[in-house]
C-alpha positions in Angstrom: 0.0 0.0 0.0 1.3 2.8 -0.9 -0.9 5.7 1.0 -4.2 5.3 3.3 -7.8 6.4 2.7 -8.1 10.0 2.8 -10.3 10.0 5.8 -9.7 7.2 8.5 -11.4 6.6 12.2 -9.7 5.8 15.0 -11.6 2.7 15.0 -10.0 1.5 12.2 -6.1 1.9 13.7 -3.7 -1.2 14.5 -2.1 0.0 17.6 1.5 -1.7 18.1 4.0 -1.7 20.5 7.4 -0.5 19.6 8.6 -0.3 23.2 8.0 -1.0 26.8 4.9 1.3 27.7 5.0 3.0 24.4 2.0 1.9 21.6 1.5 3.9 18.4 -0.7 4.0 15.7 -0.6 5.5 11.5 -3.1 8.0 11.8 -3.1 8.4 7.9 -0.3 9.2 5.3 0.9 9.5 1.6 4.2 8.8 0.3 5.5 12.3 1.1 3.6 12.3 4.8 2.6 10.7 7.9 1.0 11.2 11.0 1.2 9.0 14.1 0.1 8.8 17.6 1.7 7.7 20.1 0.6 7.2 23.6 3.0 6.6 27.0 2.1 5.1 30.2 4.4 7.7 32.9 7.9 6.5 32.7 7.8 5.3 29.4 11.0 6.4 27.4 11.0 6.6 23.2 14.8 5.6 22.9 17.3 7.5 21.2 17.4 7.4 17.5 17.6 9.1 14.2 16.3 8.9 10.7 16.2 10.3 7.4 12.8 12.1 7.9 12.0 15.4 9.4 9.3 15.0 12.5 7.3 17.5 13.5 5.5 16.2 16.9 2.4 18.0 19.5 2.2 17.4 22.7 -1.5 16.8 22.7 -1.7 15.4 26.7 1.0 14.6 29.5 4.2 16.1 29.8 7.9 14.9 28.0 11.5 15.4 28.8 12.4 15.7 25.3 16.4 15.2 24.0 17.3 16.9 20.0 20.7 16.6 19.3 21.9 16.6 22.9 19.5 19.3 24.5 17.0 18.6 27.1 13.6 20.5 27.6 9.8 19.8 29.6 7.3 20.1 26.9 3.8 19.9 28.3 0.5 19.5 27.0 0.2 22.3 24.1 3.7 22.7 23.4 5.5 21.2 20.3 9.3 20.2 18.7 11.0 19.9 15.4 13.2 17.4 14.8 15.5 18.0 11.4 17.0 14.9 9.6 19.5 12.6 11.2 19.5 14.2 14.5 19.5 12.0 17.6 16.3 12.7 19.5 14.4 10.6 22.1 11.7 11.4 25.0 10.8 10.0 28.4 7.4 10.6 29.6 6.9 12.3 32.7 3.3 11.6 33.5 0.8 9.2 31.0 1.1 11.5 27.7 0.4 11.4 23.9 1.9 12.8 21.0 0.8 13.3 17.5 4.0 13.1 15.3 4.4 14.2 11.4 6.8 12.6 9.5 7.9 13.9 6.0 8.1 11.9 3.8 6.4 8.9 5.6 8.0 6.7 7.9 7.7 3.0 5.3 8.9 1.0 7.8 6.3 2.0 10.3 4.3 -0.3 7.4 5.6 -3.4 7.8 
């Protein structure tokens, strides 16, 4: 598959779980774009890591220590963080939080 229906419900996600405490789901993408949620129970950390893509990701609930290329700042509900390509970035949830993450172009192994 190469892109999703242009509108898609939430009941219609596969949720998996890429890490301990961590589960995520394709919201809806084309080859150029994605857009994931991701939910954390408190403690839960999104290891460090880089790729290719740029990611754009909101804070939509919870609060995140969140690391970009060896800085560290507490994003809380509302705020928001840019993550250019290759750049070593990973959170730790401070409380039970969620982001909504925007990946150009679309993350294809997130398909598999």
């Amino acid at each position: 598959m190469t892109s999703s229906d242009l509108f898609v419900s939430a009941e219609g996600a596969e949720w998996v779980n890429p890490e301990p405490g961590v589960t995520r789901r394709i919201m809806t993408y084309l080859p150029e774009m994605m857009m994931v949620e991701v939910v954390f129970e408190s403690g839960a950390v999104g290891a460090a890591h880089s790729h290719p893509h740029i990611q754009a990701s909101y804070v939509a609930e919870g609060s995140f220590e969140v690391t970009i290329d060896g800085r560290t700042e507490v994003l809380r509900q509302g705020g928001s963080f840019i993550v250019p390509p290759n750049l070593v970035h990973g959170v730790k949830a401070l409380e039970k939080g969620r982001l909504i993450d925007a990946f150009t172009p679309h993350r294809a192994e997130f398909l598999k």
